[in-house]
Each structure stands twice: as C-alpha cells, then as structure tokens.
MDTraj code that builds the backbone (N, CA, C; nanometers):
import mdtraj as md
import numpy as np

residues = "UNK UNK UNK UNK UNK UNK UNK UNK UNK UNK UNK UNK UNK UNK UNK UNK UNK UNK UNK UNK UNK UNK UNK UNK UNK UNK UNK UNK UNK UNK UNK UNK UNK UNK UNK UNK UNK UNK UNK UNK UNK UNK UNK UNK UNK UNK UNK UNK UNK UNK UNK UNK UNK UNK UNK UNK UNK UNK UNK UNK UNK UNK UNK UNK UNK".split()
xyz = np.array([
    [2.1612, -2.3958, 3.3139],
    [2.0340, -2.3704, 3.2482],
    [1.9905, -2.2257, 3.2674],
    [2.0049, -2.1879, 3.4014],
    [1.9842, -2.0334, 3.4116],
    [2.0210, -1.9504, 3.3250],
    [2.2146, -1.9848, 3.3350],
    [2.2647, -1.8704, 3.2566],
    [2.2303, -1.8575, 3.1117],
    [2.2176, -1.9969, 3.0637],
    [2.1554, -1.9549, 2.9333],
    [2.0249, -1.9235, 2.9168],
    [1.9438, -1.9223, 2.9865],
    [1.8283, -1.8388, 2.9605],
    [1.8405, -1.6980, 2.9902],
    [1.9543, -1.6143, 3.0632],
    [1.9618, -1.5304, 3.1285],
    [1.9999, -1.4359, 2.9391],
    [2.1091, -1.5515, 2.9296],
    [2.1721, -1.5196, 2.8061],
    [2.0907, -1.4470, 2.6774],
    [1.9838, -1.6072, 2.6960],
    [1.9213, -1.5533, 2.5566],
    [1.8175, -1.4473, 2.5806],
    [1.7484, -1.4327, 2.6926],
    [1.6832, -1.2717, 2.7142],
    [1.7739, -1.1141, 2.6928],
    [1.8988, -1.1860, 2.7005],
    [1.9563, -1.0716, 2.7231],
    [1.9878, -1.0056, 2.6054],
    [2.0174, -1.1487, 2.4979],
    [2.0612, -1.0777, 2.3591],
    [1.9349, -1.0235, 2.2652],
    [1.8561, -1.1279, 2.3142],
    [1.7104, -1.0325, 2.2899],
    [1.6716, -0.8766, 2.2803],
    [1.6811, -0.8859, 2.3953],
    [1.6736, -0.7327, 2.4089],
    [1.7538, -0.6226, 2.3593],
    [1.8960, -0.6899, 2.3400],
    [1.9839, -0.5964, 2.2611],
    [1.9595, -0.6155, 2.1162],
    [1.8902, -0.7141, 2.0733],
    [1.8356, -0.7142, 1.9310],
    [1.7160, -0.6014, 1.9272],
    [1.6508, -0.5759, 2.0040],
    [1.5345, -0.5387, 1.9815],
    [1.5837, -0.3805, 1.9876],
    [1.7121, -0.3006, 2.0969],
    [1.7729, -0.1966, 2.0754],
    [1.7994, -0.1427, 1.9123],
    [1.8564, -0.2270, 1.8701],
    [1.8610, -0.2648, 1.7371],
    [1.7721, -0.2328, 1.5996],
    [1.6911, -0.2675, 1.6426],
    [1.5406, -0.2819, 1.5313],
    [1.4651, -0.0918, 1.5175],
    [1.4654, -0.0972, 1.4200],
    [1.4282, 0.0837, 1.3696],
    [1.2151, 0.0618, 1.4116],
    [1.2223, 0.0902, 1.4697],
    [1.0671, 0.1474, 1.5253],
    [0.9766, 0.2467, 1.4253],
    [0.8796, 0.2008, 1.3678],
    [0.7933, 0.2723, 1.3056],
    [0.7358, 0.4367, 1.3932],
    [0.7469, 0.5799, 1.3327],
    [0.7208, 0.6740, 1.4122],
    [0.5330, 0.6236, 1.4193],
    [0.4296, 0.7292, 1.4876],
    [0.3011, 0.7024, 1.5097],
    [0.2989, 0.7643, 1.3745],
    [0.3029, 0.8401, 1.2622],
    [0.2502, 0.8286, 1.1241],
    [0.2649, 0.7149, 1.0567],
    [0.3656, 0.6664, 1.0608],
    [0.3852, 0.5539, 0.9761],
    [0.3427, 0.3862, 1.0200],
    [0.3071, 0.4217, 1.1429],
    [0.2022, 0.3187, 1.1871],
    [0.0758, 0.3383, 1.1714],
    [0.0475, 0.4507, 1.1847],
    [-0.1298, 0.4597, 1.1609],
    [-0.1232, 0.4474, 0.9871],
    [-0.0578, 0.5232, 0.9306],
    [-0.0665, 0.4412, 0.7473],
    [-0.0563, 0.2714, 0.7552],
    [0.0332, 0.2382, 0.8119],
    [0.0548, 0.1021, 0.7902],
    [-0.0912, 0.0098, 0.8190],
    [-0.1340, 0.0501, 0.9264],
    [-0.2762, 0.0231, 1.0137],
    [-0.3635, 0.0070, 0.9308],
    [-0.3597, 0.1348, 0.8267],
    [-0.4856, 0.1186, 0.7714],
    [-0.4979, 0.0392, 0.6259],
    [-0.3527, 0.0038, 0.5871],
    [-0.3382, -0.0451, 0.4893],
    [-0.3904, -0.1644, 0.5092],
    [-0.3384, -0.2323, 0.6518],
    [-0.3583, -0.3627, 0.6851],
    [-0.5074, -0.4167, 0.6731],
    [-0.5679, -0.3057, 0.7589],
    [-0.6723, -0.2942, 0.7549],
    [-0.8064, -0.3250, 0.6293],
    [-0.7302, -0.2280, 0.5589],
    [-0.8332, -0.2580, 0.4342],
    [-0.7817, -0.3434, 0.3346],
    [-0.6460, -0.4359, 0.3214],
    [-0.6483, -0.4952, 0.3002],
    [-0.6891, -0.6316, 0.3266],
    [-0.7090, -0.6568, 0.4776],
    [-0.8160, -0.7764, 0.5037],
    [-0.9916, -0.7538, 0.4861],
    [-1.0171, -0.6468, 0.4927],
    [-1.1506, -0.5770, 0.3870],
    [-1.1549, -0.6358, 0.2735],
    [-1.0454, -0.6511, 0.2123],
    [-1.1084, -0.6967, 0.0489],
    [-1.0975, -0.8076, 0.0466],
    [-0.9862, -0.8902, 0.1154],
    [-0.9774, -1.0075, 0.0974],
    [-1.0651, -1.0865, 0.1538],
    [-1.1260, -1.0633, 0.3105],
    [-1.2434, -1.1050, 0.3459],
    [-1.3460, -1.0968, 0.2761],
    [-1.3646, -1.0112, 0.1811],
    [-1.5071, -0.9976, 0.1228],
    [-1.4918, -1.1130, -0.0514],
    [-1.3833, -1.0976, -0.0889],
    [-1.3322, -1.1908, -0.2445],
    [-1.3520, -1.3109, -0.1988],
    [-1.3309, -1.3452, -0.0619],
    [-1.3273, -1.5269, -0.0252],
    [-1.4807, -1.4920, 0.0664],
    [-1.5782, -1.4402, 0.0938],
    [-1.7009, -1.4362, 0.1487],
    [-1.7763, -1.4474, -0.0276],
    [-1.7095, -1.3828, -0.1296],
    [-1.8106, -1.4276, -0.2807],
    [-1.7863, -1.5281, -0.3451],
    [-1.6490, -1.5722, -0.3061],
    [-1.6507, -1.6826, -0.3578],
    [-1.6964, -1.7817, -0.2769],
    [-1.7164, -1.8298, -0.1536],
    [-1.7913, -1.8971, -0.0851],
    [-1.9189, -1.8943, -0.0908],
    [-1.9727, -1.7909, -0.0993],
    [-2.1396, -1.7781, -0.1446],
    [-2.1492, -1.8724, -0.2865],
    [-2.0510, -1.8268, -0.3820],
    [-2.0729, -1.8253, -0.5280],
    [-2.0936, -2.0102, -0.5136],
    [-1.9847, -2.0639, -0.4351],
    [-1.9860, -2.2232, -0.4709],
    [-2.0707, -2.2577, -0.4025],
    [-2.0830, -2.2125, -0.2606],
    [-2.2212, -2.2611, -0.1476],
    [-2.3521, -2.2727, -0.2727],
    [-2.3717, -2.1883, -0.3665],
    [-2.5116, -2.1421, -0.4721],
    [-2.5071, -2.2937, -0.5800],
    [-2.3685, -2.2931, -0.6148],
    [-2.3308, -2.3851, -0.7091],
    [-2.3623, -2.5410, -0.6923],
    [-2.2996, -2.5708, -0.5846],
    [-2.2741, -2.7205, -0.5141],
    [-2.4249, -2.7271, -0.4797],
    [-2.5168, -2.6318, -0.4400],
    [-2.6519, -2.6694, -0.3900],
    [-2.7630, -2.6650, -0.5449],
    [-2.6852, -2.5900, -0.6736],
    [-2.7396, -2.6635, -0.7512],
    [-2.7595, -2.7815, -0.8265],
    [-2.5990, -2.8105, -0.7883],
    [-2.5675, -2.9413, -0.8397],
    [-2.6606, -3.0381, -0.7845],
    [-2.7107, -3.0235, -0.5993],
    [-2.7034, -3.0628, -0.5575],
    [-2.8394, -3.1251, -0.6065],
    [-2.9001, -3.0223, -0.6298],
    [-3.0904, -3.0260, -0.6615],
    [-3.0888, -3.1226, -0.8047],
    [-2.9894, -3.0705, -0.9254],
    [-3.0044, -3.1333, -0.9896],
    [-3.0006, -3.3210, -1.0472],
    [-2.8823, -3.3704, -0.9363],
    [-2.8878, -3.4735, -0.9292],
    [-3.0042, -3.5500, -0.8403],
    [-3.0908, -3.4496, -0.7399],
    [-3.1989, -3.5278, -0.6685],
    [-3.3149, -3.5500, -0.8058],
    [-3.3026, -3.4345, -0.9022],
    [-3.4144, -3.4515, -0.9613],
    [-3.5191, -3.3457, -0.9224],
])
top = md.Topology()
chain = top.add_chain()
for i, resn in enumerate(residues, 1):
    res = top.add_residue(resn, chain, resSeq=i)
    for name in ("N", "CA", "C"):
        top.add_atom(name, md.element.get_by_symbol(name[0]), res)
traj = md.Trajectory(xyz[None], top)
C-alpha cells in the first residue's frame, strides 16, 4: 500500500515537471478576464432573478385578487 502511494505522488510530481506554467503577465491577464467575466455573469443571473422574483409576485397578487 505504501509503495503505491509512494508511486502515485511520485508520478505526480513528474507530471506537474511537465505542465508549461503561465509567466506573471499572462496570469494577471488571465485574472482579470476571469474576473470580469464572473462580473457579468453574476450580474445577468442577479436580473434575471430580480426580473422573475417581480413576476411570480405579480402573479402572485393577481391570483389573491
């Protein structure tokens, strides 16, 4: 059981030797992309939640009368 855990950390890490690393420009672009892309999308699903929250509570009035 050891050795194969020893194993699979090990190839791990030589995977990760492996893997091309973003320089610090191309992470801080990436950052901010991320960034403002959960900006818009948080705000499109915050109007549309308002929009039906407005809706469903007219429905809501209208069937009380």
């Amino acid at each position: 059981m050891l050795g194969k855990t020893k194993r699979f950390f090990t190839e791990t890490l030589d995977e990760l030797k492996k893997a091309a690393w973003p320089v610090k420009k191309e992470l801080g672009k990436s950052t901010v992309v991320v960034i403002v892309g959960m900006l818009l999308i948080s705000f499109y699903v915050s109007v549309i939640d308002f929009s039906l929250l407005n809706v469903v509570g007219f429905v809501i009035k209208c069937v009380k009368g």
